[in-house]
C-alpha positions as CSV (number, residue, x, y, z in Angstrom):
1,X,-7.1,32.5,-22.6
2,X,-5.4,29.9,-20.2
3,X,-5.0,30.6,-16.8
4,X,-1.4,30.7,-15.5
5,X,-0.3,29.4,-12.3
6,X,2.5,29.7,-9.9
7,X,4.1,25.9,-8.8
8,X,6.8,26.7,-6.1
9,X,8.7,23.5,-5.3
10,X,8.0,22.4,-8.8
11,X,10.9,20.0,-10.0
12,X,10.4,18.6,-6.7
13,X,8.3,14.8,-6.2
14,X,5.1,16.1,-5.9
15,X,5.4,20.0,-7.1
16,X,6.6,17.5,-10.9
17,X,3.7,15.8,-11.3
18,X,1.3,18.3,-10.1
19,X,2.4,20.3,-13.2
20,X,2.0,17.4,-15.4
21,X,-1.4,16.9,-14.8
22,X,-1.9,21.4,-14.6
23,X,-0.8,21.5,-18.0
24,X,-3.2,18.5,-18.9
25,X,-5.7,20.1,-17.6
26,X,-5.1,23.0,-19.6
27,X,-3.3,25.6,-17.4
28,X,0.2,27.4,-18.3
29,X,2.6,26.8,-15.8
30,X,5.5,29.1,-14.1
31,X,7.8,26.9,-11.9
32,X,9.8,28.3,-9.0
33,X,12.7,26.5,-7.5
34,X,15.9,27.2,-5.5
35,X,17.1,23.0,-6.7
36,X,18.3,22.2,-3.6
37,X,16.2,19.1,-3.3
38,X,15.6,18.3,-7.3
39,X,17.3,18.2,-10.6
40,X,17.0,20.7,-13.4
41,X,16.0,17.9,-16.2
42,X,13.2,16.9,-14.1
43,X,12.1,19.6,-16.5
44,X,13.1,17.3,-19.8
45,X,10.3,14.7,-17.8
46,X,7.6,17.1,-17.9
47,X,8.2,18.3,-21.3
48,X,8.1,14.6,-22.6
49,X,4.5,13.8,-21.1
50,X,3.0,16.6,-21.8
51,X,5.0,18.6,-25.1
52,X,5.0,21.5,-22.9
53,X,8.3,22.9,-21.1
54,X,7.2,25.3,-18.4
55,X,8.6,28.4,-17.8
56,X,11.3,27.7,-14.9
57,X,12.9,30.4,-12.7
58,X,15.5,29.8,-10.0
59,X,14.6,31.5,-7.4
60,X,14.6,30.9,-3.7
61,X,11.4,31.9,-2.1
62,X,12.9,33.5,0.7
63,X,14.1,36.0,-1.6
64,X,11.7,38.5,-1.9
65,X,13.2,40.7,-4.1
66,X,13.7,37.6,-6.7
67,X,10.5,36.4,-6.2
68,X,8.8,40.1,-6.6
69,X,10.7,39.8,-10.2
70,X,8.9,36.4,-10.8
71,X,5.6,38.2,-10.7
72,X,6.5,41.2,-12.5
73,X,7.5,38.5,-15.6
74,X,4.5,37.2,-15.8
75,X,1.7,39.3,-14.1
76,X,-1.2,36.8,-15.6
77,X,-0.3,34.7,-12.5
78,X,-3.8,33.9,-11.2
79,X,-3.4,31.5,-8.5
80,X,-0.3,29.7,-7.0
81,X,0.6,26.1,-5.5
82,X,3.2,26.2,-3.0
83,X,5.2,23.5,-2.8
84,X,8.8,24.7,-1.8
85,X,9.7,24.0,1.8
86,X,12.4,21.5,3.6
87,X,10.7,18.2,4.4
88,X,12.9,15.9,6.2
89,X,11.5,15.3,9.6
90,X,14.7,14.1,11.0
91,X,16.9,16.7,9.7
92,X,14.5,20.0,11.0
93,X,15.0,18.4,15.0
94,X,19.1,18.9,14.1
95,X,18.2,21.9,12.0
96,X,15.5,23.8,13.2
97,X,16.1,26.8,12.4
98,X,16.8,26.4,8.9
99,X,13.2,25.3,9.1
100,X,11.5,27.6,10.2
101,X,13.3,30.5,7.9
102,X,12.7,28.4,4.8
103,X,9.2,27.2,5.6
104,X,7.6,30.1,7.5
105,X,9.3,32.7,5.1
106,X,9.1,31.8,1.9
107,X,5.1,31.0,2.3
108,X,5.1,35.0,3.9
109,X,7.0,37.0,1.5
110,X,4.0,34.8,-1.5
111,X,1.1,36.0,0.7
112,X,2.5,39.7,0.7
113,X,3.2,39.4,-3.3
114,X,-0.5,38.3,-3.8
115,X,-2.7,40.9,-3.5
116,X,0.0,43.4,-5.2
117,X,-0.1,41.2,-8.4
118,X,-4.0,40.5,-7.9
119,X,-3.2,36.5,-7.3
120,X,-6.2,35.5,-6.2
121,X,-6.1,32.1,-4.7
122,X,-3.1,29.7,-2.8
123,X,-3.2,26.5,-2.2
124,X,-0.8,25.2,0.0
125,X,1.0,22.1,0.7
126,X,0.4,20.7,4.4
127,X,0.7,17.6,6.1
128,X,-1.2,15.2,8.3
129,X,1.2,15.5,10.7
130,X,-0.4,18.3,12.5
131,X,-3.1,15.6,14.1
132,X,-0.2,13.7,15.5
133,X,-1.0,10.8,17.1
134,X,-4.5,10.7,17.0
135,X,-6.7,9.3,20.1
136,X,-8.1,6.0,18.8
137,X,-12.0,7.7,18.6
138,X,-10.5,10.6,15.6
139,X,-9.3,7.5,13.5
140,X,-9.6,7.6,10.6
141,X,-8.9,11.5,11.0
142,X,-11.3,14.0,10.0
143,X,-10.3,17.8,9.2
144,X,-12.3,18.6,12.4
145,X,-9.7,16.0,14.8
146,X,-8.1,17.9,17.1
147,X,-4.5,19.7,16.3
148,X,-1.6,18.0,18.3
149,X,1.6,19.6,19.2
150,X,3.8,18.9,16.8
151,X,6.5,16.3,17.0
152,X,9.2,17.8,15.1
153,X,10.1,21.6,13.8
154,X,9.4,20.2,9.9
155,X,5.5,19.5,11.3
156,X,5.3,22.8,13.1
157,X,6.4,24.6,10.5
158,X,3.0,23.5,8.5
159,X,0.9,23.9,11.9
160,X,2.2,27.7,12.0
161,X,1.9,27.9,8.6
162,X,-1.8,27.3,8.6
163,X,-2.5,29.6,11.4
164,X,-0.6,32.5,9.3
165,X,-2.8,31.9,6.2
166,X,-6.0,31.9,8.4
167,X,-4.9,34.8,10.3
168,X,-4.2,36.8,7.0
169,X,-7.5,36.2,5.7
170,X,-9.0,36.8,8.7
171,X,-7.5,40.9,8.5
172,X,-9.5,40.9,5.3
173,X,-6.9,40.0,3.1
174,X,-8.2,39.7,-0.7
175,X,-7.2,35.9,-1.3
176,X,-8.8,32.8,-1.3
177,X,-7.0,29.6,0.3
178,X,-7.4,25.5,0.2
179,X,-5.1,24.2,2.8
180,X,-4.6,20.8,1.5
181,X,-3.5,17.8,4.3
182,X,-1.6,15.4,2.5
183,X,-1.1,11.4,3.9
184,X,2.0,10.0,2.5
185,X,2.3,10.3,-1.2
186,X,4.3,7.4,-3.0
187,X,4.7,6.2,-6.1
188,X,5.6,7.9,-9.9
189,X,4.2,8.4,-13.0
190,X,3.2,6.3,-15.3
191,X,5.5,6.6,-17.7
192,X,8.1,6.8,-15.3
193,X,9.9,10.2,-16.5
194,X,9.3,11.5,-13.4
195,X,9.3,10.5,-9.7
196,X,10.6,10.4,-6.2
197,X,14.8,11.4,-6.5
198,X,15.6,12.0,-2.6
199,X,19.4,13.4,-2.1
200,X,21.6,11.6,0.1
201,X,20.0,8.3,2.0
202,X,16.0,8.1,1.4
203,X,13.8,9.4,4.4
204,X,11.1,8.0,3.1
205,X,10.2,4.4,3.1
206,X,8.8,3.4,-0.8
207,X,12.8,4.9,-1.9
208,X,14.5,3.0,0.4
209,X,12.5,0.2,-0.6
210,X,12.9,0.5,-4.1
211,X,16.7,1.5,-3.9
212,X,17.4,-1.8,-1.8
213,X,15.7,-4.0,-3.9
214,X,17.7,-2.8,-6.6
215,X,20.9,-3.1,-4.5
216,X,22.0,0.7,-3.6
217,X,20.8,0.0,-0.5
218,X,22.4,-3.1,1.4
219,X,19.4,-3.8,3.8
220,X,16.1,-1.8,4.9
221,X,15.4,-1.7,8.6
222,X,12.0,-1.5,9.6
223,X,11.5,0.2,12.6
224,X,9.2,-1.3,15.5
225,X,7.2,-4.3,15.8
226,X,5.7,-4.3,18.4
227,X,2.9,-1.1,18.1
228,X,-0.5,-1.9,18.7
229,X,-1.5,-2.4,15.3
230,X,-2.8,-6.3,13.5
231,X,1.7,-7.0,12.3
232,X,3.0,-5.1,15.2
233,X,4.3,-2.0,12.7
234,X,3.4,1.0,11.8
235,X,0.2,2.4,9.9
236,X,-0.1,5.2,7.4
237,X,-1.9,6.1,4.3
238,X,-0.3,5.7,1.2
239,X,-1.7,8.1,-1.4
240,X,-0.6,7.6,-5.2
241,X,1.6,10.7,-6.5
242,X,-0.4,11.3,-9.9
243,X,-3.8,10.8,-7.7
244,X,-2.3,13.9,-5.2
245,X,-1.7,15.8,-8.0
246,X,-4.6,15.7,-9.5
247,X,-6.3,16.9,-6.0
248,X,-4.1,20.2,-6.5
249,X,-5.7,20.4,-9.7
250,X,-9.6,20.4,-8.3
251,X,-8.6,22.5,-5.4
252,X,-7.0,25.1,-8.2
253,X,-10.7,24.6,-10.1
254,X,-12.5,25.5,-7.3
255,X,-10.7,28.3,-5.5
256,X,-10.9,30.4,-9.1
257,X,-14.0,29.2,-10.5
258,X,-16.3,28.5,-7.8
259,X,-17.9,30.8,-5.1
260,X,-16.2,29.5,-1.9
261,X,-15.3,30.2,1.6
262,X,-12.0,32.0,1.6
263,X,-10.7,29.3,3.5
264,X,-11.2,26.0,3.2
265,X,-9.1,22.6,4.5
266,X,-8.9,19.2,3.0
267,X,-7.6,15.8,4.2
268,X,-6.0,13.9,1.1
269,X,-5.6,10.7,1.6
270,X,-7.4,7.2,0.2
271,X,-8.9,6.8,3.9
272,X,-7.3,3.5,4.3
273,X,-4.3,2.5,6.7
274,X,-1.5,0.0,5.3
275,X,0.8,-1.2,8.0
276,X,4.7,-0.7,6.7
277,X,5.0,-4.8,6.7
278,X,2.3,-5.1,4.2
279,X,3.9,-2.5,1.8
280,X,7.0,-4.1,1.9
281,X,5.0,-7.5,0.9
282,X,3.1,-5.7,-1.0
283,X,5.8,-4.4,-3.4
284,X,7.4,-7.9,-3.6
285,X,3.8,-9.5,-4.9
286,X,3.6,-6.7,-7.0
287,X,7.3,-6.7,-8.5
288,X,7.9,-10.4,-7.9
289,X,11.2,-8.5,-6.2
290,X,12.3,-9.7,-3.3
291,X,13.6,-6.9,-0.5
292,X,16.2,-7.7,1.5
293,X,14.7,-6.4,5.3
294,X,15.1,-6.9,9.2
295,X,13.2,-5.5,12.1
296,X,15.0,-2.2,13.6
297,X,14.0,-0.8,17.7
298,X,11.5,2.0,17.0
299,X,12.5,5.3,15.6
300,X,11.9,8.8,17.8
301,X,9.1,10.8,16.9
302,X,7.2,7.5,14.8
303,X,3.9,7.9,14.9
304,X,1.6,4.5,15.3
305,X,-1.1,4.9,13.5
306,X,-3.0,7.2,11.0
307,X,-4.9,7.4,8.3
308,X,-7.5,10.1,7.0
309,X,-10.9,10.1,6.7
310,X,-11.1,11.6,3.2
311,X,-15.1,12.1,2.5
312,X,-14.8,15.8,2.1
313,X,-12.4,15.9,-0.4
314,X,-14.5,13.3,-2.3
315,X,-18.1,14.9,-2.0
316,X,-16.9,18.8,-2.2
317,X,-13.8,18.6,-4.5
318,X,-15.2,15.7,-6.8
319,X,-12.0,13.7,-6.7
320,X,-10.8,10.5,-5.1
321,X,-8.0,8.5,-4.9
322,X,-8.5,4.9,-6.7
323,X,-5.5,3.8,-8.3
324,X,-4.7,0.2,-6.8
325,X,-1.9,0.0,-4.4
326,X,-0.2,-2.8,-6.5
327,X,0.1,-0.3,-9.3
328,X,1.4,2.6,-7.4
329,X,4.0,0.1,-5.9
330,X,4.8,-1.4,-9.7
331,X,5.2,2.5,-10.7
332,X,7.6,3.2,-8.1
333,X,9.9,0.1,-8.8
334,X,9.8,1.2,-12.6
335,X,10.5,4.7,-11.9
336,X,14.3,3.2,-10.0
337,X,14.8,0.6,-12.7
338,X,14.7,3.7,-15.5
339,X,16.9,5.9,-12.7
340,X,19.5,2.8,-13.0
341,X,19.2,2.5,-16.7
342,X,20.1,6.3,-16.9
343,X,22.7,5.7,-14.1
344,X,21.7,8.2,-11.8
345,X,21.4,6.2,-9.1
């Protein structure tokens, strides 16, 4: 009998193609999401790749009464990815508290619904930005680098989050936990059905670069360059999409087929730094699109440098991220040119 699992977030970038490859893998999936940051026929996408159309509610998670009738649906809910939370950095400093009751409430009211519906594992969706800036002996980061104070409400909404989940198995809680620490995850799927669809102006740099090379976008601005890094901007870790997904999917393995910890915490990342000047480059070698960009004054709350150090996550969960960077890049620009040719954007 297949094992069903809870996606929260699901017709969102990542929450999309972490059921793709679920359902690949031969789980049934149960998709939560309120669609205030994703499209309803992102559903149509996963149904094409994989000939399966999920069972979709929509539901906000910080409704606890809708969320209670989720599980009482379909009580063979074994484990749950949670996805669903506001992202935009820049955004939770002029909205914080929409933040912290979207993020920090909708993860609480799932942690009180698992052990009454025997759920027994969560994995949850966390960033790299609770190492901040880290000090130039932690890079690349390791799961052991030290915890910074967070830059923005968005990043200390996953810090808090974190400390809730260890602090509610630490009372004994029955529930199992992988806190995964994602880089940043660019990119779309192969067949480009599904991928990034950002509301409003991108936040993110691979959309914006994509959207201006296709001419939504008159100009992209890259901010700073004059950091300490080898180009002067800045440095991050760009992890493929479908290869992120697939880390959900390992994590999912282990927490209900393996004898664990109860708590466990992985980096996910491909443990090497690309400076934003060499992605832009990089997407024009890999297109043969040129971008049409200019060099901005730095942006508050930019972070220099960081990248993870991703051993764990390769030796314990058996996965790793390989996919070259000149593919991801070549996914993402065919992902926009299908969004045109559908005139969505």
């Amino acid at each position: 009998m297949k094992q069903t699992i809870l996606v929260t977030g699901g017709t969102g970038f990542i929450g999309s193609h972490t059921t793709v490859e679920l359902i690949e893998a031969g789980y049934d999936v149960v998709i939560v999401d309120n669609l205030s940051n994703s499209r309803l026929d992102v559903l149509d996408g996963i149904e094409k790749i994989t000939g399966v159309r999920p069972a979709f509610h929509q539901v906000d998670c910080c409704n606890l009464d809708d969320l209670n009738n989720v599980f009482a649906q379909h009580p063979d809910i074994c484990g749950i990815i949670h996805f669903a939370a506001s992202k935009a950095v820049g955004e939770s400093v002029e909205k914080p508290l929409l933040y912290y009751r979207n993020n920090i409430n909708s993860l609480v009211n799932l942690l009180q619904l698992m052990p009454q519906y025997d759920v027994k594992g969560i994995i949850f969706s966390s960033s790299c930005t609770v190492y901040g800036q880290p000090s130039p002996e932690n890079l690349p980061v390791t799961e052991e680098a030290p915890i910074q104070k967070a830059l923005s409400p968005y990043g200390n909404t996953k810090q808090i989050n974190e400390e809730i989940i260890q602090d509610y198995i630490h009372s004994g809680a029955n529930i199992k936990s992988v806190i995964l620490r994602y880089f940043n995850p660019i990119g779309a799927h192969p067949s480009a059905l599904i991928g990034e669809l950002p509301l409003g102006v991108p936040m993110n740099l691979i959309p914006f670069v994509t959207q201006t090379a296709i001419g939504i976008r008159k100009e992209l601005k890259i901010f700073g360059n004059d950091y300490n890094t080898p180009d002067g901007t800045c440095i991050r870790d760009y992890i493929y999409v479908v290869d992120l997904a697939k880390a959900h999917v390992a994590a999912m393995r282990r927490v209900l087929e393996e004898d664990t910890e109860a708590l466990e915490i992985f980096n996910i990342g491909t443990g090497r730094g690309l400076s934003t000047l060499e992605v832009v480059e990089g997407f024009e070698k890999a297109t043969g699109v040129k971008v049409n960009w200019s060099y901005a004054p730095r942006r508050e709350g930019d972070i220099e440098k960081v990248w993870g150090n991703v051993d764990k996550a390769n030796k314990v969960l058996g996965w790793k991220a390989d996919t070259p960077i000149e593919d991801v890049l070549a996914s993402a620009w065919k992902w926009q040119e299908q969004l045109r040719d559908r005139n969505i954007m």
